[in-house]
C-alpha positions in Angstrom: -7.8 18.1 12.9 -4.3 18.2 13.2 -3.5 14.8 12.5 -5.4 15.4 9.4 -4.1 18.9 8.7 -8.0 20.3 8.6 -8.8 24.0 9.1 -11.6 25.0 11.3 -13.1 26.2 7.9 -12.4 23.3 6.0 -14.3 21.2 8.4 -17.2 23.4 8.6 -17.4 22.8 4.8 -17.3 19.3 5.0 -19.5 18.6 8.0 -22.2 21.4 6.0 -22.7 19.3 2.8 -26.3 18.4 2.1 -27.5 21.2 5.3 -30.2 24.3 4.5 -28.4 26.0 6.7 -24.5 26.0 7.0 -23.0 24.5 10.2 -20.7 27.6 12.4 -18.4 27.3 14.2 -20.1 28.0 17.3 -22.5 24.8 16.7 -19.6 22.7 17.3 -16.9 24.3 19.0 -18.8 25.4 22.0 -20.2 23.5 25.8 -22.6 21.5 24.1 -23.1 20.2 20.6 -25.8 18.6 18.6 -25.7 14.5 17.9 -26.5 15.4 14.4 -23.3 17.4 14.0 -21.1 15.1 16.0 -22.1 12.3 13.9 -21.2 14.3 10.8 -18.1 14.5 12.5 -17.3 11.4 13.1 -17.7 10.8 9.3 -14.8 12.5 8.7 -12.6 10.9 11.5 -14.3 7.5 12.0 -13.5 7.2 15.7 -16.8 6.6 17.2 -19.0 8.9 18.9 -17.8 7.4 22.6 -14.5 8.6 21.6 -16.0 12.5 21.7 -17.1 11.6 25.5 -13.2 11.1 26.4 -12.5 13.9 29.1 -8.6 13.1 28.6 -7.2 16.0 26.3 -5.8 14.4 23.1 -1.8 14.4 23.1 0.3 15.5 19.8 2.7 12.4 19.8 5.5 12.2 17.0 5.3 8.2 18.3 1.2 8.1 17.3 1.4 9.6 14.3 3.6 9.6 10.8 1.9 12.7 10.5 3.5 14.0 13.6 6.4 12.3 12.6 6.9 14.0 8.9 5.1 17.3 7.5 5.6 16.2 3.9 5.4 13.7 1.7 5.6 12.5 -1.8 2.0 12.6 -2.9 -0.7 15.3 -1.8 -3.2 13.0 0.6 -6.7 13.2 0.4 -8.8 12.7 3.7 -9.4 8.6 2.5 -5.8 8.2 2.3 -5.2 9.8 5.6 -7.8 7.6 7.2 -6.1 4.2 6.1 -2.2 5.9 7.2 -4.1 6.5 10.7 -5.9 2.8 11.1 -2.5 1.1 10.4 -0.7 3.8 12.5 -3.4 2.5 15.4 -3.1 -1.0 14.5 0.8 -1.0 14.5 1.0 1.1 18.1 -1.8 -2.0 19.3 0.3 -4.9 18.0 3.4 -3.4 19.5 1.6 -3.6 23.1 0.2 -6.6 22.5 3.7 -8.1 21.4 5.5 -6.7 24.4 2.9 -8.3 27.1 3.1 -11.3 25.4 6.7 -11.1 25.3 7.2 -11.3 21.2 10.6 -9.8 20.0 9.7 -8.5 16.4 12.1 -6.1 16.4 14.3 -5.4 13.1 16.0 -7.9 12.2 17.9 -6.9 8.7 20.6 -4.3 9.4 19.6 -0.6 8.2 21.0 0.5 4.6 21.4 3.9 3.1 21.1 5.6 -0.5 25.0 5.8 -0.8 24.6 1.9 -0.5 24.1 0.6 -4.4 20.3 -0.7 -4.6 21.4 -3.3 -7.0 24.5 -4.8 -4.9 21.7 -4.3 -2.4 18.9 -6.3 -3.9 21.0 -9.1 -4.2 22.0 -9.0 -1.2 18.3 -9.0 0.7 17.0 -11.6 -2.7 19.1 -14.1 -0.7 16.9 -14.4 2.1 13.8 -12.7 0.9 13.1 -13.5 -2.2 10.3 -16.4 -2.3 10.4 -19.4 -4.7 9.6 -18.1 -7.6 5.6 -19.0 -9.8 4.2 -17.4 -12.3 1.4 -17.1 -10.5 1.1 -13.4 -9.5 -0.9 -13.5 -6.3 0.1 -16.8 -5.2 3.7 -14.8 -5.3 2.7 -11.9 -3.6 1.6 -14.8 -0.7 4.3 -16.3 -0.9 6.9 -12.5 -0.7 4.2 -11.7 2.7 5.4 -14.7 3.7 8.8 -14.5 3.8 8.8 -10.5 5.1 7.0 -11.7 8.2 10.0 -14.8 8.7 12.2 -11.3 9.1 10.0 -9.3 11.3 8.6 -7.4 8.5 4.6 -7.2 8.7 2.6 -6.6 5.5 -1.0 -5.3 5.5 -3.0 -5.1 2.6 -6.1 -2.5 2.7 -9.0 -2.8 0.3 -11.7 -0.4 -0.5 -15.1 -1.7 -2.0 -15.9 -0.8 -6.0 -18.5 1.6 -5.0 -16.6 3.8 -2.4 -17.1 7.5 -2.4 -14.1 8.7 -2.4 -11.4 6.4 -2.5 -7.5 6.3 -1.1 -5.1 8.2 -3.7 -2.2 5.6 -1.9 -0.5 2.6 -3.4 1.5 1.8 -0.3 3.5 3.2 2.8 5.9 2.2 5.4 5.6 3.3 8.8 8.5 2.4 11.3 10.3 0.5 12.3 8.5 -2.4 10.1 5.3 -1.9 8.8 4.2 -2.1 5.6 1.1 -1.2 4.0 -0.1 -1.8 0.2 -3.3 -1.3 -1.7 -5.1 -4.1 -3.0 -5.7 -3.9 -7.1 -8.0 -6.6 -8.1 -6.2 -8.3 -10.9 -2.8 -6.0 -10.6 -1.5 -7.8 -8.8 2.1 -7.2 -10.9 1.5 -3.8 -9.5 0.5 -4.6 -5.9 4.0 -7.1 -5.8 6.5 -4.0 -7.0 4.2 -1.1 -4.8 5.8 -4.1 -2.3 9.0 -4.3 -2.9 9.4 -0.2 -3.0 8.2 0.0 0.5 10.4 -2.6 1.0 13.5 -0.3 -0.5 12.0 2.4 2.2 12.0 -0.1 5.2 15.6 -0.8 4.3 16.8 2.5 4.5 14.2 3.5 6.9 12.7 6.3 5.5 9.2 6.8 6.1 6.6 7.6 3.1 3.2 7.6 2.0 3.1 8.0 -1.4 1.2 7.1 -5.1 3.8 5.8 -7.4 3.7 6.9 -10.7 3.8 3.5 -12.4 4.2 4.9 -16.0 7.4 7.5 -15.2 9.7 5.5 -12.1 11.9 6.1 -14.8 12.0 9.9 -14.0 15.3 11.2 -13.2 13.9 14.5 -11.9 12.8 12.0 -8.8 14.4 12.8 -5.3 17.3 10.7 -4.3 15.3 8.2 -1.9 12.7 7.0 -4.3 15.1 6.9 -7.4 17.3 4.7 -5.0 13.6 2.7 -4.0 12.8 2.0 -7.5 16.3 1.0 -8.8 16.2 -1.2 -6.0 12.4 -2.7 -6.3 13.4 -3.5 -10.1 16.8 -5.3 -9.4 14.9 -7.3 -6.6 12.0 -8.6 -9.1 14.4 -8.8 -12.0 17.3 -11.3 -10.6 19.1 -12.8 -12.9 17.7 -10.3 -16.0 18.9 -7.4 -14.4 22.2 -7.6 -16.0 20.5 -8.4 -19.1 18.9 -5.5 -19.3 22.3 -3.4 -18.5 23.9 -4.9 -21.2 21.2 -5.0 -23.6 22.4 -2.9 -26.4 19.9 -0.1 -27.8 16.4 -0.8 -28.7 15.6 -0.4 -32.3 13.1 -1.5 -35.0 16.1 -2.9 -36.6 15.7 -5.5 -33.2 12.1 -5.2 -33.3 13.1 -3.6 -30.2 13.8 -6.5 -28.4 9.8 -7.5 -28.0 10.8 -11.5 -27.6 13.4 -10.8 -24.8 10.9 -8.7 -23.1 8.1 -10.8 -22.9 10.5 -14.0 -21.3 11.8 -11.9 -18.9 8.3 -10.0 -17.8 6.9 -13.7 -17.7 9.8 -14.7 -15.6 9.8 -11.5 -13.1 6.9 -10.2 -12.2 8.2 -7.1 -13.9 5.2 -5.8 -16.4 6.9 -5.1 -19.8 5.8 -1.7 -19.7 8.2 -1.1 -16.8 10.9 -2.9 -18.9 10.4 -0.4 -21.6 11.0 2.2 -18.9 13.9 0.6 -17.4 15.3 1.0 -21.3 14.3 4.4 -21.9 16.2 5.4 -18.0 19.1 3.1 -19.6 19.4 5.4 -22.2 18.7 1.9 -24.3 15.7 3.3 -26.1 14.9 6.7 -27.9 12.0 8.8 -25.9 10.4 9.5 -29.0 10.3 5.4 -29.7 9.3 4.7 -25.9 6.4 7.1 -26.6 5.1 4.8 -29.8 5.2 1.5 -27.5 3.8 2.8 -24.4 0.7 4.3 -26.5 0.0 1.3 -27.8 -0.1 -0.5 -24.2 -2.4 2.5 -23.1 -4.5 1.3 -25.8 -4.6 -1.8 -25.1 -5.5 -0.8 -21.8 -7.9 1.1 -23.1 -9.8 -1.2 -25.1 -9.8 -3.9 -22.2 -10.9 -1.2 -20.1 -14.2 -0.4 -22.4 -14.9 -3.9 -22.6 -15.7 -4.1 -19.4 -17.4 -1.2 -18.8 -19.7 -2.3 -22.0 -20.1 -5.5 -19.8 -21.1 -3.7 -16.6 -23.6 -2.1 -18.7 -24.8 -4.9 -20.3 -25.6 -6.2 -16.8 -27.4 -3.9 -15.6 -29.8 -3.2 -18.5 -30.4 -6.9 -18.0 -30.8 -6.7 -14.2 -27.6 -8.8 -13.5 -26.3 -8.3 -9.6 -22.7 -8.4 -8.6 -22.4 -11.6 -6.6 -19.9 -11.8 -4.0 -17.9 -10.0 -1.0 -15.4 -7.7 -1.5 -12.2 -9.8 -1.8 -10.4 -10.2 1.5 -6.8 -8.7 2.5 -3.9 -11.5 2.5 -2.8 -11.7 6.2 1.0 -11.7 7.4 1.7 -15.1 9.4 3.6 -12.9 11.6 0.2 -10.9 12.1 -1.2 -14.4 13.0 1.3 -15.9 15.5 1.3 -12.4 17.2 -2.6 -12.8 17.9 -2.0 -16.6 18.7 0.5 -16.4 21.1 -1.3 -13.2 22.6 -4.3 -15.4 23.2 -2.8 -18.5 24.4 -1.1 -15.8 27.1 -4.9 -14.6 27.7 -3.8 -11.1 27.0 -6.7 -11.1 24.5 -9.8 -13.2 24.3 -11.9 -14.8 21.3 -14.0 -11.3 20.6 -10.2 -9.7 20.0 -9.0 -12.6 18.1 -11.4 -12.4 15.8 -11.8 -8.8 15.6 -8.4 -8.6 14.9 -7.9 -10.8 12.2 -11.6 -9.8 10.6 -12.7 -13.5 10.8 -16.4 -15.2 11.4 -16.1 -17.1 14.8 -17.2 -19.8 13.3 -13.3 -20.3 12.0 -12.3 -19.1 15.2 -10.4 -22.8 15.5 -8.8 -22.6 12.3 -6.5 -19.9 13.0 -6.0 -20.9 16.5 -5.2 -24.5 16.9 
């Protein structure tokens, strides 16, 4: 309840949804409880009902928990987001075991930054080394960036959450140190997904710790604290390269330019940068009127929109006609450094083929695949 920052009350209101009679706090705080409560419990916390039978008192740790670690943060966290910050939080802590019995250095290997540092003599600096040859092809680069963070000790995760959750995480992405990074997994944004990325990546650098939901139509904000103004400059000289000085220089955006739609469009098809965030990148440039920036971005929303309708009309259409979704929920990419970490941990028999598999959420049936 601490971890998750729940009131006695709070819980009682949770755990009493769906119950005649409310749940007190005598039912559950008290020498014996009910199985039917506990399991509504666990709902909440996901920890398994043997994990209630632990005598051991439960320790407040500033090394288990972010949340120990830092009382606020950029978004307001519902109990779905908290969830996925605690599984990472326990998968990290595992991994870093794991890596020190089987004798693994992933420590840090890029040197620490900080916002006085300029994030675009910065980004150029870390493209050198990090930045992936480059495709058009969004997820096949987003592979590709994993990839490369894990050749420097960085480990990516990806969480996903299925189309008919509940409640669902109100995250994009966080960073938990010293080199953790966790993204959410936007079927067919993946544009999104790859700059979510590199911001976290902006926070590893200066090691800052955050959990947060990036406003993807205002990182142009000024009003935005000093760390994630200095986390977006740098995630949009990263993607852009090469363009980034173009769009310095550009001069200012204009009907009389057609404001500057061609240019645009060659340099969102060449850097992963959406041309909605170019547009934004102009209006924080002072390189385009708000009133103008307004006029485009409503027409994207629209566009949005309509796409948006069209598939919903299609859902619809489905199920009037009795059409079933086919197919698994798509899985997360995995980090090779996640992969040689499990490897070498079972070739050391620190862990055996139930763990192995477990670990990297595969069918034992491709048990060989990952480690031969």
């Amino acid at each position: 309840m601490n971890l998750y920052k729940i009131s006695i009350d709070e819980l009682l209101v949770m755990i009493s949804k769906g119950v005649k009679n409310p749940i007190t706090k005598n039912d559950i705080f008290s020498n014996t409880i009910k199985i039917s409560y506990l399991k509504k419990i666990d709902k909440i916390f996901n920890k398994g009902l043997p994990f209630y039978l632990d005598p051991k008192n439960l320790t407040k740790s500033k090394e288990a928990s972010i949340f120990f670690r830092k009382k606020r943060f950029n978004s307001e966290l519902n109990i779905s987001a908290k969830k996925i910050v605690n599984k990472f939080e326990e998968i990290k802590i595992s991994l870093s075991a794991i890596s020190k019995l089987a004798e693994i250095n992933n420590s840090r290997t890029i040197p620490v930054f900080s916002t006085n540092d300029n994030p675009k003599n910065v980004a150029q600096k870390i493209r050198n080394f990090l930045y992936p040859d480059f495709t058009q092809n969004h997820k096949e680069f987003l592979k590709l960036l994993i990839s490369k963070f894990a050749e420097n000790n960085i480990l990516v995760f990806e969480f996903v959450e299925t189309w008919n959750k509940k409640e669902t995480a109100n995250i994009d992405g966080f960073f938990l140190s010293p080199n953790v990074i966790v993204i959410k997994r936007y079927q067919k944004a993946f544009r999104r997904e790859i700059f979510t990325l590199i911001h976290e990546l902006g926070h590893f650098l200066i090691n800052e710790e955050e959990i947060e939901k990036l406003d993807f139509n205002y990182l142009a904000k000024k009003n935005l604290s000093t760390v994630e103004r200095w986390c977006n400059d740098f995630a949009f000289y990263f993607l852009a390269g090469k363009y980034g000085v173009v769009m310095d220089n550009i001069e200012k955006a204009s009907d009389q330019n057609d404001f500057h739609f061609s240019l645009i469009e060659t340099i969102s098809h060449n850097s992963h940068l959406s041309k909605l965030a170019l547009f934004t990148r102009l209006l924080y440039n002072n390189k385009l009127s708000k009133d103008d920036y307004k006029h485009i971005k409503f027409e994207f929303d629209e566009e949005f929109r309509r796409k948006n309708e069209e598939n919903q009309l299609k859902n619809e259409m489905e199920k009037e006609m009795g059409v079933k979704r086919r197919g698994a929920s798509p899985q997360p990419i995995k980090s090779p450094l996640l992969i040689s970490t499990i490897q070498t941990a079972f070739h050391e028999g620190i862990i055996n083929e139930y763990e192995v598999c477990k670990r990297l959420n595969i069918n034992p049936n491709k048990f060989d695949k990952y480690l031969l």
